[in-house]
Each structure stands twice: as C-alpha cells, then as structure tokens.
C-alpha positions as CSV (number, residue, x, y, z in Angstrom):
1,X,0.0,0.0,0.0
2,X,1.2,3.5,-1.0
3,X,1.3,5.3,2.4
4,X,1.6,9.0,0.3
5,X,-1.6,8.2,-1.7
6,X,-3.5,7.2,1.4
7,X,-2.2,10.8,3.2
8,X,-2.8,12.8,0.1
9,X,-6.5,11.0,0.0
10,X,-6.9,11.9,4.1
11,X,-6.2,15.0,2.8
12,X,-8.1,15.4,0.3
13,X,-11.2,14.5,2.1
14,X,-10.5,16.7,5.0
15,X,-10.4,19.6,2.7
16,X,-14.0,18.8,1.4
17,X,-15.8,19.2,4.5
18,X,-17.2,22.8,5.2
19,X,-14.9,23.7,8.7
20,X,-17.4,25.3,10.8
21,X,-16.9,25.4,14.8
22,X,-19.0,21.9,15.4
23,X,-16.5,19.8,12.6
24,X,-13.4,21.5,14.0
25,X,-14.0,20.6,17.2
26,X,-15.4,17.1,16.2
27,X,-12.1,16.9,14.2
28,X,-9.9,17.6,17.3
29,X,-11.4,15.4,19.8
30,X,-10.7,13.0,17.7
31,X,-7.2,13.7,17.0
32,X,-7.1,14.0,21.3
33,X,-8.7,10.5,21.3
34,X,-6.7,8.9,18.9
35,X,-3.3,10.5,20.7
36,X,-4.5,8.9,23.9
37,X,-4.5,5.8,23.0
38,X,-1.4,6.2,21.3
39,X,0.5,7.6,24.3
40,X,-1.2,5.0,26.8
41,X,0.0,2.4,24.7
42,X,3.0,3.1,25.0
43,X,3.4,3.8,28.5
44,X,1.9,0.2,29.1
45,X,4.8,-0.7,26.7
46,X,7.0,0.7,29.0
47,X,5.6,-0.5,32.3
48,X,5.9,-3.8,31.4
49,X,9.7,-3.4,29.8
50,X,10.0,-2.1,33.4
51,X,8.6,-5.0,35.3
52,X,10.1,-7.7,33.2
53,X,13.8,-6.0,33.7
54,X,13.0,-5.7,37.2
55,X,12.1,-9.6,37.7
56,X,15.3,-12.1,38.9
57,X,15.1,-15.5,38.3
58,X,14.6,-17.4,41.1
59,X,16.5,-20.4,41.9
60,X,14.8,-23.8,41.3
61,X,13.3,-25.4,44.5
62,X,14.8,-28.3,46.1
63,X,12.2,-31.4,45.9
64,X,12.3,-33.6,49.7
C-alpha cells in the first residue's frame, strides 16, 4: 500500500468538508482521542519493559 496516496486521500477529504466550529471541534477530539490511545500504549509498553527487567530469576526449589 502506497502510504503517500492514502495521506494525500486523508487530505483530500479533509479539505471537502465545510470547517465550521462543530466539525473543527469534532475533528480535534478525535485527533485527542486517537493521541490517547497512542501515548497510553506506550506507556503500558514501557511498564511492562519495566517490570520484566525488574524480575530475577529465582532459583529452582529443592524437591524432599
């Protein structure tokens, strides 16, 4: 898949809707929704580098 023909198409289609107040600020929520997921995701990423790095291997038990 092209990645530059799918951008100029978001473009494109962002360009044909009339910006008035109501689709700017539909337009940025969902920019701030879609930038919270992102940034949660990767803090979770990095929580759980965090915790695997911080686990030591225990020694194995000794059976009776």
């Amino acid at each position: 898949m092209n990645l530059f023909a799918l951008a100029q198409a978001l473009v494109n289609g962002a360009a044909s809707l009339p910006m008035d107040e109501n689709s700017l600020s539909m337009l940025l929520m969902l920019v701030g929704v879609v930038g919270g997921v992102l940034v949660t995701g990767y803090f979770k990423q990095l929580r759980a580098k965090a915790v695997k790095a911080e686990r030591k291997p225990q020694p194995p038990r000794k059976r009776d």
